[in-house]
N, C-alpha and C positions, 0 to 999 in steps of 0.2 A: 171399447172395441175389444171384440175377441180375436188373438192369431193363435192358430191353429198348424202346426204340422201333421200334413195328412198323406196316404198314400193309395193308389189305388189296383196296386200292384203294381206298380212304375215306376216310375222316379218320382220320389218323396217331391210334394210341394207347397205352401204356403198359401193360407186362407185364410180370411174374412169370415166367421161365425156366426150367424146369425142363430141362436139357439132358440129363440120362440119358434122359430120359423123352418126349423131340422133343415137348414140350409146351408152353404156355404159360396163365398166369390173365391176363387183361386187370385193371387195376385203374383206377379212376376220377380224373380230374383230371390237372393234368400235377404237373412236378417242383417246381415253387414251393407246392405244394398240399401234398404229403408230405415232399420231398425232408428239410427243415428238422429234423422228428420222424424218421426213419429217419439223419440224423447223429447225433442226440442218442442213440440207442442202441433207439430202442422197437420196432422189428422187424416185424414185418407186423401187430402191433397197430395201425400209424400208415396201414395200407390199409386201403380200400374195396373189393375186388372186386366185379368187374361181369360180366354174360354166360359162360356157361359156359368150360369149358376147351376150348383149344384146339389143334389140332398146330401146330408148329413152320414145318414145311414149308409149310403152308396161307399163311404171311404173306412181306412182306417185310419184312427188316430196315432199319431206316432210321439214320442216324450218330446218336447218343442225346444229342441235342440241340436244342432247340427256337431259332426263329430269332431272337428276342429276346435269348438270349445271345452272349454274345462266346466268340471264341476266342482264345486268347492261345497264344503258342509261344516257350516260354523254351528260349532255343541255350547251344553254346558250354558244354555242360554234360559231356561226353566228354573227358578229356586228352587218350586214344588215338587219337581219332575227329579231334580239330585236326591233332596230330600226323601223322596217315599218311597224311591225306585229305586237308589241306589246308597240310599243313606251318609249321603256327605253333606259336608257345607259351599254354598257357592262360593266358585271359584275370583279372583280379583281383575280376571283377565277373560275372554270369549279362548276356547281352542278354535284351532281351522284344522281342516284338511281336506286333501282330495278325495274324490273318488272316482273310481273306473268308471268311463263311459259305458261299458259294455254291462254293467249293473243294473242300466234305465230300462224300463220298460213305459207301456202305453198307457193311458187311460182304461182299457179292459182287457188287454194282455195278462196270460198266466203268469204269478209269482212262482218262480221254479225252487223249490224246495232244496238248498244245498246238500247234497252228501255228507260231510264233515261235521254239519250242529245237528243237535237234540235241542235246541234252545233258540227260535226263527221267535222275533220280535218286532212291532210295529210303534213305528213312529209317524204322526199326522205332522205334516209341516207349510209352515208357509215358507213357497221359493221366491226370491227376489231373481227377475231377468234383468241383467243390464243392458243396453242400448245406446250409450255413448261411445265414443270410441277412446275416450279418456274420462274417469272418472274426475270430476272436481271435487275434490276433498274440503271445499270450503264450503259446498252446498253436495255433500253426497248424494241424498236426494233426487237434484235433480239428474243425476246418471241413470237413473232407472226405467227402464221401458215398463215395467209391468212385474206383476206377481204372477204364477201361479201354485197349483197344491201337489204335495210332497208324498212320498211315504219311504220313510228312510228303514228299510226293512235292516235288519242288522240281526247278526251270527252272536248271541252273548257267550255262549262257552267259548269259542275263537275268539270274542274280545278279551276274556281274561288270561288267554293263554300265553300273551308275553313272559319272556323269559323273565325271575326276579330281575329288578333292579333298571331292567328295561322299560316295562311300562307297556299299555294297554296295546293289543293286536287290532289297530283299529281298518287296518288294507281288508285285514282276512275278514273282519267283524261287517263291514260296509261294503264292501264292493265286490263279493257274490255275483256272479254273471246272473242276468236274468229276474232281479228280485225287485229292484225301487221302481215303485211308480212315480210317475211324473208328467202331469196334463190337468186338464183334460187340452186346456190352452191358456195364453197367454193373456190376462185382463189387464188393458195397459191402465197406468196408474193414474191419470187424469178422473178414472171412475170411482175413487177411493178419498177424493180430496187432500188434501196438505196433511203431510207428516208423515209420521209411523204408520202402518195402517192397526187398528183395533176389532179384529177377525175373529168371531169360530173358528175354533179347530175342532172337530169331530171323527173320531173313529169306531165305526163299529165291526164285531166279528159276529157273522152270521146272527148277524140283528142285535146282537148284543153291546148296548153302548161299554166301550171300553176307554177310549180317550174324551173328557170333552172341558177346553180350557176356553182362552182366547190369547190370542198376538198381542194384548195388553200388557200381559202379565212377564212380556221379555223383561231379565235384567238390560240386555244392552238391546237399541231399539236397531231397525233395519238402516239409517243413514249411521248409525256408531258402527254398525259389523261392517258393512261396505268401506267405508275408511279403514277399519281395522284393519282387513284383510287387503285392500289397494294398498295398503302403505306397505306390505312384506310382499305381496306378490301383486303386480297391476292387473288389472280386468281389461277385459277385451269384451267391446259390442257381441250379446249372445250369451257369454258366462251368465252361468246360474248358481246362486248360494241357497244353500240348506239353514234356516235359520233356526233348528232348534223344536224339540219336542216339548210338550207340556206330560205332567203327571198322567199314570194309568196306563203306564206300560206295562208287557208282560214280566220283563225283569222286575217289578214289585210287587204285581198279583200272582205270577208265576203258572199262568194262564198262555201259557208257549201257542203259537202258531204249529197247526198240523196240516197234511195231505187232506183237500176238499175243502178248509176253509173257506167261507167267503169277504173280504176285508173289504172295506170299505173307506175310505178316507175323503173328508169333505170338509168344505171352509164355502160355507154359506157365502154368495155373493161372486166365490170362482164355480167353482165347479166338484165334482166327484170324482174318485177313482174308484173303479170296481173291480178287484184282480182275486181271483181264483187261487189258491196255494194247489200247484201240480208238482206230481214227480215225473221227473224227464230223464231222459240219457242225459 
């Protein structure tokens, strides 16, 4: 099942995707309302539909998440990706942190070009949505509502620019107003079968394959980060994690994101993001 955050100029609402079919069923309430029974297994049983069906094209998509959640971004999850891109050894532990909500953007929303870097980079990611309202740390896993796909656009000159001794800027380096995509929607995880999932990741710029790994090659898989991260900070039904980039970023080709770009970020199976790099007020 596809859920979708959409809008049609109105009040953002909640939908059923049918994507063969450029369709959508709007369903009633948000994701603390259902989200909890579509983890537990009970399928479009646990919806309400509301107002007719609707095309696809007719809305916008919005990042499938509400602003009361948090976003979390667990790094450092790539061997390849330290290695070629930033020349270290993996780390013994996942890092976490937040990022601003006001960062996300949509499925084909402009990536707005920060003022302050010379150095806009792209990361393809797979997002984990949870949908329990407690995660069970003996069966992480089953917390999970769904995946969807990522792109963790990130400031590298403002990452380095921590003071010595302090360590990485990673607020200023991530959470850019305007820049992550994150959609196109929600593919809950029944569709993926038992376990980690093992995904393409793919990015390209203006056609040019720039990332292309898989969710395989995590050091720590999606039910290890989810515990990780529950255990220092709990998750709440809705929270989404950033699980980590694969090799073939610009910080190692040095192939920096410009004004017109066009990125692309895709994981075969969710979906695409297609965001324009714009300069804006």
């Amino acid at each position: 099942m596809k859920l979708a955050l959409c809008t049609d100029g109105g009040v953002p609402f909640w939908a059923v995707v049918d994507a063969g079919k450029g369709e959508l069923r709007p369903i009633a309430g948000s994701i603390a309302d259902w989200g909890p029974a579509l983890t537990r297994g009970e399928g479009e049983a646990a919806l309400r539909f509301t107002g007719p069906v609707r095309k696809l094209a007719t809305v916008r998509l919005l990042p499938p998440i509400v602003r009361t959640n948090r976003v979390v971004v667990a790094g450092a999850n790539y061997a390849k990706h330290l290695a070629a891109d930033f020349g270290i050894k993996p780390h013994s532990q996942p890092i976490a942190f937040l990022k601003a909500f006001g960062a996300l953007i949509g499925a084909n929303d402009p990536i707005r070009y920060p003022p302050l870097t010379q150095e806009l980079d792209h990361e393809v990611e797979l997002v984990v949505v949870i949908g329990a309202n407690r995660v069970d740390r003996n069966d992480p896993l089953s917390s999970v509502l769904g995946y969807t796909v990522g792109n963790d656009v990130s400031a590298r000159d403002l990452q380095r620019s921590g003071p010595p001794g302090v360590g990485m800027d990673l607020f200023a380096a991530k959470s850019a107003d305007q820049t992550t995509g994150l959609g196109p929607w929600i593919v809950t995880r029944d569709e993926f079968g038992s376990g980690s999932p093992a995904l393409p990741l793919k990015l390209r710029v203006n056609g040019d394959l720039r990332q292309d790994g898989n969710t395989a090659e995590m050091t720590w898989d999606v039910g290890y980060l989810v515990k990780f991260v529950d255990e220092r900070s709990r998750f709440e039904c809705g929270d989404v994690m950033f699980t980590g980039s694969p090799a073939g970023t610009a910080q190692g080709s040095g192939k920096f994101l410009r004004p017109g770009d066009v990125v692309e970020a895709e994981i075969p199976g969710i979906g695409i993001l297609r965001n324009v790099v714009t300069v804006m007020d």
